[in-house]
N, C-alpha and C positions, 0 to 999 in steps of 0.2 A: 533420533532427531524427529521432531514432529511442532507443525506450523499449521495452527488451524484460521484461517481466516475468515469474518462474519463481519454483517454491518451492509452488507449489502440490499440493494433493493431500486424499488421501480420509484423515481421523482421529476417532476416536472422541471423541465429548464430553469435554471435561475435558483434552484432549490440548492442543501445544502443535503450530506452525510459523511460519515464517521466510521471509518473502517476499522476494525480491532485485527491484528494477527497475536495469537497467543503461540510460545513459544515452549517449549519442552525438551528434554533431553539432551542438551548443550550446558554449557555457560555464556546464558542468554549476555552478561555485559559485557562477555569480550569479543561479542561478534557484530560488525556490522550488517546493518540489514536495509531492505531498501522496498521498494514497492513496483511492480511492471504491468503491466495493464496487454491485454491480447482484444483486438477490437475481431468480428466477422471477418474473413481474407485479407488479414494482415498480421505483418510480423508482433511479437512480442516484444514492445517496446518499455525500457526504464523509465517509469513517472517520476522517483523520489528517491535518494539514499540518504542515511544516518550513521555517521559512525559512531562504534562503540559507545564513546560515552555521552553522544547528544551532541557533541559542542561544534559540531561540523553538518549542514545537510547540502544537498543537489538538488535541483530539481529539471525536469525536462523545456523547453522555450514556452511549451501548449500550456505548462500550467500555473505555470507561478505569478505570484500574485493571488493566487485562486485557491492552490491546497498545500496544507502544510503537513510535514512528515514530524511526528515526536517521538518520544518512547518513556518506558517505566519502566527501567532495570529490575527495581523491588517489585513489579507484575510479570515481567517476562513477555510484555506485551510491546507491539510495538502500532502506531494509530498514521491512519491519513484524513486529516479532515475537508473533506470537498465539499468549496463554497461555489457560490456562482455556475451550477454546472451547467454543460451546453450539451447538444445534441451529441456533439462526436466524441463526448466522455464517457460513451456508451461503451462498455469493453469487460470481459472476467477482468478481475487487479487478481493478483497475487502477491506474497510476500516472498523475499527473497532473503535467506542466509543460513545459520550454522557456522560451524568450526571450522569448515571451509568453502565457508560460502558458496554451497553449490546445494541448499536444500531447499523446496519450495513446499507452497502450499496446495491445497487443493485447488483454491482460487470463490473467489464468491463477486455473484453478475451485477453488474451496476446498470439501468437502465434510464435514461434522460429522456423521456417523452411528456407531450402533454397527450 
């Protein structure tokens, strides 16, 4: 199982990006997956989940409205788009799942400064 996640990077408040996790050695459609975010001394917190096949998501109180969780079964990929971001969406994200749901990513840094 392997979760690579990319898309990250340095954007000023108010700015938008688009997180890609690409998915490997599973069967990416029958796994739900989901998105967590680890900010400087603090826990690892759940931003976003997707099940399997799209038709369900979660999102955390901080963010919704703000970012949406999708996926492409036929990519194996699965996306967070963050709109609106603010200073304290400052954090590594990573992706989260596998066959049972217990595989992660490496994590890629999100930073919200001007």
């Amino acid at each position: 199982v392997q979760l690579v996640e990319s898309g990250g990077g340095l954007v000023q408040p108010g700015g938008s990006l688009r997180l890609s996790c690409a998915a490997s050695g599973f069967t990416f459609s029958r796994s739900a997956m989901s998105w967590y975010r680890q900010a400087p001394g603090k826990e690892r917190e759940l931003v976003a989940f997707i099940t399997s096949s799209g038709g369900n998501t979660n999102y955390a109180d901080s963010v919704k409205g703000r970012f949406t969780i999708s996926r492409d079964n036929a990519k194996n990929t699965v996306y967070l788009q963050m709109n609106s971001l603010k200073a304290e969406d400052t954090a590594v994200y990573y992706c989260r799942g596998g066959p049972r749901y217990d595989s992660w990513g490496q994590g890629t840094q999100v930073t919200v400064s001007s």
